[in-house]
C-alpha positions as a LaTeX table, in Angstrom:
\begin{tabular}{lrrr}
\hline
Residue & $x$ (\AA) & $y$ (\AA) & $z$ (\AA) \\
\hline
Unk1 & $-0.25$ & 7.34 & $-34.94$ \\
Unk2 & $-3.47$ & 5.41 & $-33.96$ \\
Unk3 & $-6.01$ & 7.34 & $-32.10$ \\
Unk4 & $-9.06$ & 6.18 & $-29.97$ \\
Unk5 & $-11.65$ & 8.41 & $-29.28$ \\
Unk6 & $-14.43$ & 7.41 & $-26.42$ \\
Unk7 & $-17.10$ & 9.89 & $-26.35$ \\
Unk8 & $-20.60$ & 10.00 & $-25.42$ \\
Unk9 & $-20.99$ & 7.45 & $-22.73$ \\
Unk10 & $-23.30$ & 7.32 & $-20.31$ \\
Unk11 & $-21.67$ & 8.00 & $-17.12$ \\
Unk12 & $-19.91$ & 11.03 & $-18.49$ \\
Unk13 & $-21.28$ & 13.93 & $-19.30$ \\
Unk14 & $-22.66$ & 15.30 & $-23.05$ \\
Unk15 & $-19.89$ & 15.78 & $-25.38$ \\
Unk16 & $-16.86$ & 14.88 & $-22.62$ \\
Unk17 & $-13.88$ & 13.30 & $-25.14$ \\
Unk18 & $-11.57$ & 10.53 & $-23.26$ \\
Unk19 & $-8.58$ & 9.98 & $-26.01$ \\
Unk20 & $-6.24$ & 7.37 & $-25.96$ \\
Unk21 & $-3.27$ & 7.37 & $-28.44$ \\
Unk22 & $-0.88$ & 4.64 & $-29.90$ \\
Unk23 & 2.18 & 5.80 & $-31.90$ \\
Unk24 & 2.65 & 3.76 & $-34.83$ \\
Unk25 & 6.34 & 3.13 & $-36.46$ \\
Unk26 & 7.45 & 5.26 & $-39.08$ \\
Unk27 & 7.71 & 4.02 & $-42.51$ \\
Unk28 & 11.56 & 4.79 & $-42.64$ \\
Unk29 & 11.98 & 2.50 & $-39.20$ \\
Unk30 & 15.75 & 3.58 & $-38.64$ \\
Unk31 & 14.24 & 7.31 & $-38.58$ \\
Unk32 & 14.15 & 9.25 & $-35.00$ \\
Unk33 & 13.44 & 12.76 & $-34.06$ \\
Unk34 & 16.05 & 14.17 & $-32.61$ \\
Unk35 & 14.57 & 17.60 & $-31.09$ \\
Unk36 & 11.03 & 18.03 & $-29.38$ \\
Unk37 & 8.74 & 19.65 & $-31.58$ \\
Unk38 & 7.10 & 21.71 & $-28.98$ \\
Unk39 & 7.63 & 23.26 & $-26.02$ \\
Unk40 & 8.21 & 21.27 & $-22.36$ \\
Unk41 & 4.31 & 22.13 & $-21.11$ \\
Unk42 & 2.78 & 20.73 & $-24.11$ \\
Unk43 & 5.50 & 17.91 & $-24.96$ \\
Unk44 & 4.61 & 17.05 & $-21.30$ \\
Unk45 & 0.74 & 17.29 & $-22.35$ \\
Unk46 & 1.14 & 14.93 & $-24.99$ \\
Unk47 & 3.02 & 12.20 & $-23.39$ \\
Unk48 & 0.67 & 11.99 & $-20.96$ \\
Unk49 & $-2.30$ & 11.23 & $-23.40$ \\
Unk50 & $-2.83$ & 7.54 & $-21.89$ \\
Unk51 & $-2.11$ & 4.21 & $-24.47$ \\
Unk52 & $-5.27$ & 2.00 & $-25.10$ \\
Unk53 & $-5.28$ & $-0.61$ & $-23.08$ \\
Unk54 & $-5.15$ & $-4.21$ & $-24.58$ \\
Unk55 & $-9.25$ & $-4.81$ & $-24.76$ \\
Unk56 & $-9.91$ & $-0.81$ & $-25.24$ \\
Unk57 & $-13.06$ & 0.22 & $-26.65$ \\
Unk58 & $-13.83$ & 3.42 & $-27.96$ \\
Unk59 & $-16.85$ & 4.97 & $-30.26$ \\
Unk60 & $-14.31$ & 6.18 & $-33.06$ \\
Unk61 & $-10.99$ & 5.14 & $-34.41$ \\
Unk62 & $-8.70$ & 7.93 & $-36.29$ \\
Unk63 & $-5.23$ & 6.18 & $-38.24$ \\
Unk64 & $-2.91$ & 8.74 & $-38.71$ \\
Unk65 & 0.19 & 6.78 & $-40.68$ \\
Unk66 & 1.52 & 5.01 & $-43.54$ \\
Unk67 & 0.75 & 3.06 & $-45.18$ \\
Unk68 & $-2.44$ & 3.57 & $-45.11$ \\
Unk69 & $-5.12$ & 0.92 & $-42.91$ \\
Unk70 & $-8.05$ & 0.69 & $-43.75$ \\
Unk71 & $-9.44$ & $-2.48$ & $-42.26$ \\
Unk72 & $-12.22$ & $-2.27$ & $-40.01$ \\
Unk73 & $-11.53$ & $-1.92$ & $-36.72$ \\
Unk74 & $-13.94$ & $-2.73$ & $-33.02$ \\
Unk75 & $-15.09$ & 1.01 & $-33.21$ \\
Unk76 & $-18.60$ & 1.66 & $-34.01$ \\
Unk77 & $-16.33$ & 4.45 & $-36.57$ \\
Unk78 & $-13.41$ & 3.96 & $-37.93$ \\
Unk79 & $-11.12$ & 6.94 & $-39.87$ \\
Unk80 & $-8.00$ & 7.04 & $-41.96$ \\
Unk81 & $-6.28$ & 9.98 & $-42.76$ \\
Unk82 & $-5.21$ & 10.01 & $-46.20$ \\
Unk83 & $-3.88$ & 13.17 & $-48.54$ \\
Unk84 & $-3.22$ & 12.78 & $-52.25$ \\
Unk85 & $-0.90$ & 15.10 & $-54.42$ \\
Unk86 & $-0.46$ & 13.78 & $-57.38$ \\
Unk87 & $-4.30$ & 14.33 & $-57.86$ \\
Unk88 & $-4.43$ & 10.52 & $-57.54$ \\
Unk89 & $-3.40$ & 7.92 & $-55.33$ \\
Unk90 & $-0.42$ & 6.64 & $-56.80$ \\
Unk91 & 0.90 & 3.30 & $-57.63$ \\
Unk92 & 3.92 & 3.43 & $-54.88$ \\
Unk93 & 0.77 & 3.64 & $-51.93$ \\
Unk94 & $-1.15$ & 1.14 & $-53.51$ \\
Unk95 & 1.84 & $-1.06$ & $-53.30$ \\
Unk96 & 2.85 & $-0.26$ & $-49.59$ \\
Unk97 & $-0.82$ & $-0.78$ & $-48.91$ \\
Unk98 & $-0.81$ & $-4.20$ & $-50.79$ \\
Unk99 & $-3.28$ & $-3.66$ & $-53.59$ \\
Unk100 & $-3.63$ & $-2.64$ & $-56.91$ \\
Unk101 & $-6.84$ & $-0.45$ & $-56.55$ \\
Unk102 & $-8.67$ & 1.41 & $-53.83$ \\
Unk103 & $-11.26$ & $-0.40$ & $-54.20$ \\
Unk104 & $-9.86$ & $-3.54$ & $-52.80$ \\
Unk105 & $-9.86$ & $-1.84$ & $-49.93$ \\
Unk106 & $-12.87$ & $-1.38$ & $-47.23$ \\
Unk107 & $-12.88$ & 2.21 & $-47.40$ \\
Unk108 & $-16.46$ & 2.40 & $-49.80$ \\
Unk109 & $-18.08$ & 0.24 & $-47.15$ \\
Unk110 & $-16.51$ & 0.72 & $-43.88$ \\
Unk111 & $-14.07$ & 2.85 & $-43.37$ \\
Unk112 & $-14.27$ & 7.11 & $-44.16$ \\
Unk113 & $-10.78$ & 9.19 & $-45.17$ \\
Unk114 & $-10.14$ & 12.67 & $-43.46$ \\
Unk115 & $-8.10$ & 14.77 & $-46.04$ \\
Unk116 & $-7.26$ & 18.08 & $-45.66$ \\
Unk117 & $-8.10$ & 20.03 & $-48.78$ \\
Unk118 & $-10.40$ & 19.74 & $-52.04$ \\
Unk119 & $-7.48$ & 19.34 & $-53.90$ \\
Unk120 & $-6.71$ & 15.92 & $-52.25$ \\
Unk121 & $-10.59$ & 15.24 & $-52.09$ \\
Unk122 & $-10.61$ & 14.91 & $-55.67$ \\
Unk123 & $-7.54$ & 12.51 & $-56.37$ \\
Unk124 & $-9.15$ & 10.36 & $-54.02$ \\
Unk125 & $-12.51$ & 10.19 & $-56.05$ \\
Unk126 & $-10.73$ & 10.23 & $-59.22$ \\
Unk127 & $-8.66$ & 7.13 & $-57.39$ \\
Unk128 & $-12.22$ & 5.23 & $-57.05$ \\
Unk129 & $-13.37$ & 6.48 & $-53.75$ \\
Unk130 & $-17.13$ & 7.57 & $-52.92$ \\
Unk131 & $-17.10$ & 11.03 & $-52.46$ \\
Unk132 & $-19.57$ & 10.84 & $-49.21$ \\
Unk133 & $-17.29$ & 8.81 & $-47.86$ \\
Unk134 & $-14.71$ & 11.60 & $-47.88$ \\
Unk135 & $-14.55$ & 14.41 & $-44.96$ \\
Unk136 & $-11.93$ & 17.55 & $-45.65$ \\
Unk137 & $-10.84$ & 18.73 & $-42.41$ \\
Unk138 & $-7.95$ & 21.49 & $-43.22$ \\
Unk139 & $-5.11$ & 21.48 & $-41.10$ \\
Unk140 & $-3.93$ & 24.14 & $-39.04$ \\
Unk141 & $-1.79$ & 26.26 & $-36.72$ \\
Unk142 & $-1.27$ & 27.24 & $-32.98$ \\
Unk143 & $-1.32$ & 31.26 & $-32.84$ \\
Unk144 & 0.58 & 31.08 & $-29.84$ \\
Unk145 & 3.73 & 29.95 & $-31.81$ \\
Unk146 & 3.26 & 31.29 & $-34.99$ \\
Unk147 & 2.47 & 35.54 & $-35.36$ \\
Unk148 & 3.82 & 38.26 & $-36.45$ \\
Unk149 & 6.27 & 40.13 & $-33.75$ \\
Unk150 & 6.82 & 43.55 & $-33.16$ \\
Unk151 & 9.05 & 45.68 & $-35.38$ \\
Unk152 & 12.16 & 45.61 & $-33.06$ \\
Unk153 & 11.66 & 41.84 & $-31.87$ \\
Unk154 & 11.69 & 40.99 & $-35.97$ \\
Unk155 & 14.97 & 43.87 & $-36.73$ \\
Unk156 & 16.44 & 41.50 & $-34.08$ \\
Unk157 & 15.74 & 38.37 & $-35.25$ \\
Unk158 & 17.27 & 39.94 & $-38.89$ \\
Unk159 & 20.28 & 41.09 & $-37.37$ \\
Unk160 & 20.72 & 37.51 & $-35.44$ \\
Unk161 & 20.31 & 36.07 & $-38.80$ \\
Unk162 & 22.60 & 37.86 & $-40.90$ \\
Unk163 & 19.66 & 39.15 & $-42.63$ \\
Unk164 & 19.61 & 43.18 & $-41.66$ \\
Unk165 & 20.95 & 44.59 & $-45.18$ \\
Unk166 & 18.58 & 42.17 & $-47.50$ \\
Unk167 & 15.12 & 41.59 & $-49.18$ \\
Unk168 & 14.11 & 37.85 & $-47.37$ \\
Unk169 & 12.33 & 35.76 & $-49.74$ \\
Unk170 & 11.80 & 31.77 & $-47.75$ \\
Unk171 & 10.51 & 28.59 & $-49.06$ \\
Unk172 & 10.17 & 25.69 & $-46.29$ \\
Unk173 & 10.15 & 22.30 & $-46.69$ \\
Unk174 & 11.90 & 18.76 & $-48.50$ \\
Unk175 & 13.21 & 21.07 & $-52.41$ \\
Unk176 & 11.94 & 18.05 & $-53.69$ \\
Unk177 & 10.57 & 18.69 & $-57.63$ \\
Unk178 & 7.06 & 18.71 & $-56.81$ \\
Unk179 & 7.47 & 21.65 & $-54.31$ \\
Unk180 & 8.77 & 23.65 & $-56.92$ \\
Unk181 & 12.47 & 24.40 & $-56.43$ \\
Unk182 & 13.46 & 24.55 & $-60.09$ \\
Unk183 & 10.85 & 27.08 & $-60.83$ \\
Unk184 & 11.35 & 29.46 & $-57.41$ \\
Unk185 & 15.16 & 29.17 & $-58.62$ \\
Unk186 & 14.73 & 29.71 & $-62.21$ \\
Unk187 & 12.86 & 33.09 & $-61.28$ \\
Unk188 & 15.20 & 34.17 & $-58.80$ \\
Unk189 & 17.97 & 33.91 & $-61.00$ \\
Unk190 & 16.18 & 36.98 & $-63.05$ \\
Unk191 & 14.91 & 38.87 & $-59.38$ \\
Unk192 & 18.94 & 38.73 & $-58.21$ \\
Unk193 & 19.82 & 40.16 & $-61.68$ \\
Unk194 & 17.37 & 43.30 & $-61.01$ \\
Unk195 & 17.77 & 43.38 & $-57.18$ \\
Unk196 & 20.73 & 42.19 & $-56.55$ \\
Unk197 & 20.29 & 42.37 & $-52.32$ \\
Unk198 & 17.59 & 39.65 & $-52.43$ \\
Unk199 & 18.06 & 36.59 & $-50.66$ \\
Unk200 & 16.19 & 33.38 & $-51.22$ \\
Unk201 & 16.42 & 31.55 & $-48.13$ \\
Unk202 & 15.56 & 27.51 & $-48.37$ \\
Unk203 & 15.01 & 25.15 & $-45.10$ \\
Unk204 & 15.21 & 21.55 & $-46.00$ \\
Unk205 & 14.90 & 18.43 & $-43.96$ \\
Unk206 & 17.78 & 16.23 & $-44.22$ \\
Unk207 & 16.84 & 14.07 & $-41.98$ \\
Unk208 & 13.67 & 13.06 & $-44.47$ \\
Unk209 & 14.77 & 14.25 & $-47.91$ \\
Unk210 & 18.06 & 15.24 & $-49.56$ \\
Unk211 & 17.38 & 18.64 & $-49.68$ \\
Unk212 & 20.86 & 19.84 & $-50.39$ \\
Unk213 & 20.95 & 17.51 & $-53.30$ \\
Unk214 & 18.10 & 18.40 & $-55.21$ \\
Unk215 & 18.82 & 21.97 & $-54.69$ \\
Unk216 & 22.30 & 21.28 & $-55.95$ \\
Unk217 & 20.97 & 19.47 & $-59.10$ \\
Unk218 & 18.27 & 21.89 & $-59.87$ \\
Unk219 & 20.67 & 24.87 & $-59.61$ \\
Unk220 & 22.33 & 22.50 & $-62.69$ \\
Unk221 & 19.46 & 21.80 & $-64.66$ \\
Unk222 & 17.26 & 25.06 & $-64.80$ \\
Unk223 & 20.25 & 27.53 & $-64.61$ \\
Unk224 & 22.81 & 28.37 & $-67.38$ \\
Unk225 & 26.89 & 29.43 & $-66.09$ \\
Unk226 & 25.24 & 33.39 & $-65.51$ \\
Unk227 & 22.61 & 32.37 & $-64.04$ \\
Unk228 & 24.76 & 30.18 & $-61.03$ \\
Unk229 & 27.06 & 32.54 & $-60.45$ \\
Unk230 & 24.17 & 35.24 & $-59.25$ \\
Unk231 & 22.38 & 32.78 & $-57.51$ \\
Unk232 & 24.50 & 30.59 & $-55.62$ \\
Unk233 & 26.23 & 33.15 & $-53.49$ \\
Unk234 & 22.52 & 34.32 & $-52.80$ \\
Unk235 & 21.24 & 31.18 & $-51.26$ \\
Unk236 & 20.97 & 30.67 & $-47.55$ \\
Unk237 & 20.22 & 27.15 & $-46.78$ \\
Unk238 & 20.02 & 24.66 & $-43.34$ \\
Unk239 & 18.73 & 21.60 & $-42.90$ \\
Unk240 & 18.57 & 21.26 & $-39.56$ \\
Unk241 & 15.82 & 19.65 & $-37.66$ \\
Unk242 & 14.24 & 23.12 & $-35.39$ \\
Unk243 & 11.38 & 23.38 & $-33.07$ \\
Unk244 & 8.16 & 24.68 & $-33.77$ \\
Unk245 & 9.26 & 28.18 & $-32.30$ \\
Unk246 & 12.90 & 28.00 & $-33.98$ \\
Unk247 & 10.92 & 27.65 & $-37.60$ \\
Unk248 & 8.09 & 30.59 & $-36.35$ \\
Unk249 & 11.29 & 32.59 & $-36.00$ \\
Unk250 & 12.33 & 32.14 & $-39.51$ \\
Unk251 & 8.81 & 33.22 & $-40.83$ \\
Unk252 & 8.89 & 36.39 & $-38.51$ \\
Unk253 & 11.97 & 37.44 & $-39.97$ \\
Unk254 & 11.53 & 36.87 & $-43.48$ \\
Unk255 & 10.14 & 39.25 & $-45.89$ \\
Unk256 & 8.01 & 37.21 & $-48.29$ \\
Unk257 & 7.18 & 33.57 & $-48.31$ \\
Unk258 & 6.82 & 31.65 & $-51.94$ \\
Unk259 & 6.08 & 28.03 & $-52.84$ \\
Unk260 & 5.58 & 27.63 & $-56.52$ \\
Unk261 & 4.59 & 23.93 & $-55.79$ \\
Unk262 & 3.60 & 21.48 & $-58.58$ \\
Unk263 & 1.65 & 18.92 & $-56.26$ \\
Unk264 & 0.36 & 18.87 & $-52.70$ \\
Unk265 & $-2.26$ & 17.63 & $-50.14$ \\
Unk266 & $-2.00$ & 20.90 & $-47.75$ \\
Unk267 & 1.57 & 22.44 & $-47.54$ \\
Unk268 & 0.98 & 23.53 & $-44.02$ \\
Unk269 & 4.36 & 26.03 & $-44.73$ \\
Unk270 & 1.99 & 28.11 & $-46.73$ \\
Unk271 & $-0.86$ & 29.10 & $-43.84$ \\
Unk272 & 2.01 & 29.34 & $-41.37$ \\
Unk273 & 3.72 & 32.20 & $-42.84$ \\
Unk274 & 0.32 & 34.04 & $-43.36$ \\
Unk275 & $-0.32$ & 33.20 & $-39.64$ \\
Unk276 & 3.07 & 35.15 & $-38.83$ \\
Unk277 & 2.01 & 37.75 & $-40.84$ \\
Unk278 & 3.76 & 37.26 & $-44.13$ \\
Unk279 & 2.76 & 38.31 & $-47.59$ \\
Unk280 & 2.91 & 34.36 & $-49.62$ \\
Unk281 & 3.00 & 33.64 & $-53.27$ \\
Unk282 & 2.03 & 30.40 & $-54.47$ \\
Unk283 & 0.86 & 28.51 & $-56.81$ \\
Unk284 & $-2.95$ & 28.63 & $-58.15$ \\
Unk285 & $-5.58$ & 25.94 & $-58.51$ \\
Unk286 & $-4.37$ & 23.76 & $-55.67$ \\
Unk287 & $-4.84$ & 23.17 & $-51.84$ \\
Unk288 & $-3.54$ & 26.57 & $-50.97$ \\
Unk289 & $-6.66$ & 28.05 & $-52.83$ \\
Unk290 & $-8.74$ & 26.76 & $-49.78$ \\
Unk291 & $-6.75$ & 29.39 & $-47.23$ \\
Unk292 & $-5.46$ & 31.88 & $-49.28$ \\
Unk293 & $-7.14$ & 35.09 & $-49.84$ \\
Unk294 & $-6.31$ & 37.61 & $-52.22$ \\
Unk295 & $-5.71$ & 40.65 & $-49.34$ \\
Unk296 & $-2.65$ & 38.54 & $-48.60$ \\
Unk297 & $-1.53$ & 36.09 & $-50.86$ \\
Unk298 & $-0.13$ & 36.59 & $-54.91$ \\
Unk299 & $-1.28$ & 33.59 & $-56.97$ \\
Unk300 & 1.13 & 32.20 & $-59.69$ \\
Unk301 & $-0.49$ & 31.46 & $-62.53$ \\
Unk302 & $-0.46$ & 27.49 & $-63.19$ \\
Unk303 & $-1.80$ & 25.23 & $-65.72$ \\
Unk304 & $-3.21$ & 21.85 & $-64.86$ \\
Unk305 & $-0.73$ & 18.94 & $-66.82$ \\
Unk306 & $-1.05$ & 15.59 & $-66.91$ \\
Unk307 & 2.31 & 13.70 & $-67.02$ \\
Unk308 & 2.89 & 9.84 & $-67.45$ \\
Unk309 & 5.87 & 8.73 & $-64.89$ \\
Unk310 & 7.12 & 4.85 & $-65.36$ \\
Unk311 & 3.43 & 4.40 & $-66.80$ \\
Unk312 & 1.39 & 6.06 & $-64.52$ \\
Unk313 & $-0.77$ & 9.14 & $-65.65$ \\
Unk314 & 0.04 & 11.90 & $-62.46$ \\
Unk315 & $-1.98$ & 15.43 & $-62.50$ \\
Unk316 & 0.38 & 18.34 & $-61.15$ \\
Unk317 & 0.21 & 22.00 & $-61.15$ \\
Unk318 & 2.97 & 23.60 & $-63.83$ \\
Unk319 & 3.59 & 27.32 & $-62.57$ \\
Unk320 & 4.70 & 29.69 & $-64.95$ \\
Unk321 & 8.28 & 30.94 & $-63.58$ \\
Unk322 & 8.03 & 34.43 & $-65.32$ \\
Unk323 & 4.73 & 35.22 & $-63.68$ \\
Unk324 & 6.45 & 33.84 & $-60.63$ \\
Unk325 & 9.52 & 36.63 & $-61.61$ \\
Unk326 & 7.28 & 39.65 & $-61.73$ \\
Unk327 & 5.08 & 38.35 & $-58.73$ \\
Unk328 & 8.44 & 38.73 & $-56.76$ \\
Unk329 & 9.52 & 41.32 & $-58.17$ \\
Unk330 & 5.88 & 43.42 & $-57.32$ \\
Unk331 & 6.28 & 42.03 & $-53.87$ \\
Unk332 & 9.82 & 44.23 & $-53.83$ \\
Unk333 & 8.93 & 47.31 & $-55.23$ \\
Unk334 & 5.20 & 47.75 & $-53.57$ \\
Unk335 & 5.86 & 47.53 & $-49.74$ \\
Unk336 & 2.16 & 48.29 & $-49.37$ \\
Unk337 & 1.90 & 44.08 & $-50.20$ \\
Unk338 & 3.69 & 43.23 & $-47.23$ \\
Unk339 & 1.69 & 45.98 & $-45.10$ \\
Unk340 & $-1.75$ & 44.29 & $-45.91$ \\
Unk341 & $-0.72$ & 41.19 & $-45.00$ \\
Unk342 & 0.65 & 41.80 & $-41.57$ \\
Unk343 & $-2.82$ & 43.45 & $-41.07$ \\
Unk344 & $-4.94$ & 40.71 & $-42.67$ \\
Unk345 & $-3.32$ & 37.41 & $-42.40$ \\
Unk346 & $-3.44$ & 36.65 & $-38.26$ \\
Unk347 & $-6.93$ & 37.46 & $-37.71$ \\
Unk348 & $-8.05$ & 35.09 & $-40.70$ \\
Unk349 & $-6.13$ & 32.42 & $-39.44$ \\
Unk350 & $-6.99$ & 32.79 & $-36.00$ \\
Unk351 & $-10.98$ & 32.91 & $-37.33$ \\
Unk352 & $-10.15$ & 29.69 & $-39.64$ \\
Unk353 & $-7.39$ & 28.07 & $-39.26$ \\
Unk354 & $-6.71$ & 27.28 & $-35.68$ \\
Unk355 & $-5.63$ & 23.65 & $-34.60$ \\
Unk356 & $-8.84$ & 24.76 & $-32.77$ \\
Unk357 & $-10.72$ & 24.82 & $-35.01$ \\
Unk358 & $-9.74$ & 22.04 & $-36.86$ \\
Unk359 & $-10.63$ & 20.21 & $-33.99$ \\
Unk360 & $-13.71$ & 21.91 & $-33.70$ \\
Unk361 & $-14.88$ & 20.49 & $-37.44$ \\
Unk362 & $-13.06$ & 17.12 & $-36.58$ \\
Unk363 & $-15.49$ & 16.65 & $-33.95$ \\
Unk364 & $-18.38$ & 17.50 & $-36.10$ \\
Unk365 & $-17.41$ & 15.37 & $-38.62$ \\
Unk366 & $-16.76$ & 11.86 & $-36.33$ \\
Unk367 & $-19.52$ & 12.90 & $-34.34$ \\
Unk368 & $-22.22$ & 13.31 & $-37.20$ \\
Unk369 & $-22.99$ & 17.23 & $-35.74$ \\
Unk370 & $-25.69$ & 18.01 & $-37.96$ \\
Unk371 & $-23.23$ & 21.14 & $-38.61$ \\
Unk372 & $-20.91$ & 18.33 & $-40.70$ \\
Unk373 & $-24.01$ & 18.02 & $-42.94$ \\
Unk374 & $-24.20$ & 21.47 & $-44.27$ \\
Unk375 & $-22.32$ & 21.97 & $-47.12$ \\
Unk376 & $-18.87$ & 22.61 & $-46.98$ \\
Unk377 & $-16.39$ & 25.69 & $-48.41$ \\
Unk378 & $-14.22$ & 23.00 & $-49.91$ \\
Unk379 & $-15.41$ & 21.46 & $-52.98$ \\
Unk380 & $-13.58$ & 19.40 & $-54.98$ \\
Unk381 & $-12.66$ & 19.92 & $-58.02$ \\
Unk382 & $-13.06$ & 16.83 & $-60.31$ \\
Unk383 & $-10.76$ & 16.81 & $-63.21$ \\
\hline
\end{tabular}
């Protein structure tokens, strides 16, 4: 999307944001949504943010899409969005952009990014970008949708899932390699062999990825013949496209969420689950470092690799699936993890993580609040 902020102006008063919006074509262009995302007030609430008009001005201008555009534009500010997770920007968005470096680009003279953790702030400076010219705004969630329900709403959502008699361990999003699907299965295969009523629960996208497929191939490349037959009748699996609320449900009936990720910009799966009150295990040294805390969240321990792909030299996270194992295993056998975390996690979202506050620092940022200035939690971590 393409978004025009007017703020400022004289006849309105201090601070008073007017916001236009422009959706911009996705990259797949035969791709459509086929459910509403949110609820009918705010779907309604959206639609009705207003289109620039065909000579619009406006103080800022925030690109949200791909590829990436960063030519100026008649804003006195103009702001891409941009995440890396291959702790660089790769080749394949250099080539949809039409360069061969980052530097062709305006973006060290013009243009600023907005990225959403200091793991992605880094791959963009390793890529060749100035570092001042580089904001991190996290992302977040609305507490309204996603929070923890009481203990008869969630023994209802179990039972309405077929989920009453088992331990719920959930991973959300494309079970692509770098989100870590051969490792979460790999150490699952040893949890079902101990605890036998765990469940590993997996929502894919097929509309965007072939979920189903790379599940199906990692299940045939990580496991051995034992190792299959435990897991497969263990797996719970939909790819359906679901609302906001339908996914919240998920999270507030699971048990624990994991995502032993090799590379990401955010993976907004991660705070949502601790915003519903979920105990998370994930991987260590990347984005999910910036919003995990250890009163709620088991870290898997990860070294930093650097693999050459076709060529190109990609940084990615490598957890180790046996610490993975007994992290799972712990979160089994001590109840007391899942306790803290349905204390902990909401409130520290709520304080942090808000789509409120994200705003809120947003704002600061494209309006050079002196609070932008001070120096930030996220640092990046140059490699």
């Amino acid at each position: 999307m393409l978004v025009g902020v007017s703020r400022g102006v004289s006849h309105r008063p201090p601070g008073q944001i007017e916001l236009f919006h422009r959706d911009m074509p996705y990259v797949d262009a035969a791709w459509e949504t086929k459910v509403s995302l949110f609820d009918r007030p705010n779907d309604r609430l959206l639609r009705s943010i207003p289109n620039p008009g065909e000579n619009q001005s406006a103080d800022v201008t925030l690109r949200m899409h791909c590829p990436w555009d960063f030519s100026a534009s008649s804003s006195t500010e103009t702001w891409v969005f941009a995440a890396t997770e291959w702790g660089i920007i790769t080749s394949t968005v250099l080539q949809a952009i039409g360069v061969r470096s980052i530097a062709q680009t305006p973006v060290n003279s013009e243009v600023k990014i907005i990225t959403p953790s200091a793991w992605s702030k880094a791959g963009l400076i390793r890529s060749g970008v100035e570092g001042d010219r580089i904001a991190v705004v996290p992302l977040g969630v609305d507490p309204h949708i996603y929070y923890p329900v009481s203990g008869d709403r969630r023994q209802l959502l179990r039972e309405s899932f077929g989920w009453s008699n088992y331990f719920i361990f959930l991973n959300i999003g494309g079970q692509t390699d770098r989100k870590g699907i051969r490792p979460l299965l790999k150490a699952f295969a040893a949890v079902v062999d101990k605890y036998p009523d765990a469940r590993l629960v997996l929502k894919g996208s097929e509309l965007l990825y072939p979920s189903r497929d790379e599940i199906a191939e990692a299940c045939r490349v990580v496991l051995n013949d034992a190792e299959r037959a435990r897991v497969l009748p263990r797996l719970i699996y939909t790819g359906s496209q679901l609302s906001f609320a339908q996914i919240a449900e998920i999270y507030q009936a699971a048990d624990v969420y994991v995502s032993a990720y090799l590379a990401e910009g955010f993976n907004l799966p991660v705070l949502e689950a601790v915003a519903c009150g979920l105990p998370v295990i994930c991987t260590e040294g990347g984005p999910t470092d910036d919003f995990t805390r250890s009163d709620f969240a088991l870290r898997i321990e990860s070294k930093l690799t650097a693999v050459v792909i076709e060529g190109e030299t990609l940084f990615m996270l490598a957890p180790e699936w046996e610490h993975l194992t007994d992290l799972m295993q712990r979160a089994i056998e001590q109840p007391g993890i899942a306790a803290r975390a349905r204390v902990a996690d909401p409130g520290f979202v709520a304080d942090n993580f808000s789509w409120g506050r994200s705003v809120d620092r947003l704002l600061e940022v494209m309006g050079g609040d002196k609070r932008s200035e001070e120096k930030s939690i996220f640092e990046p971590i140059i490699l």
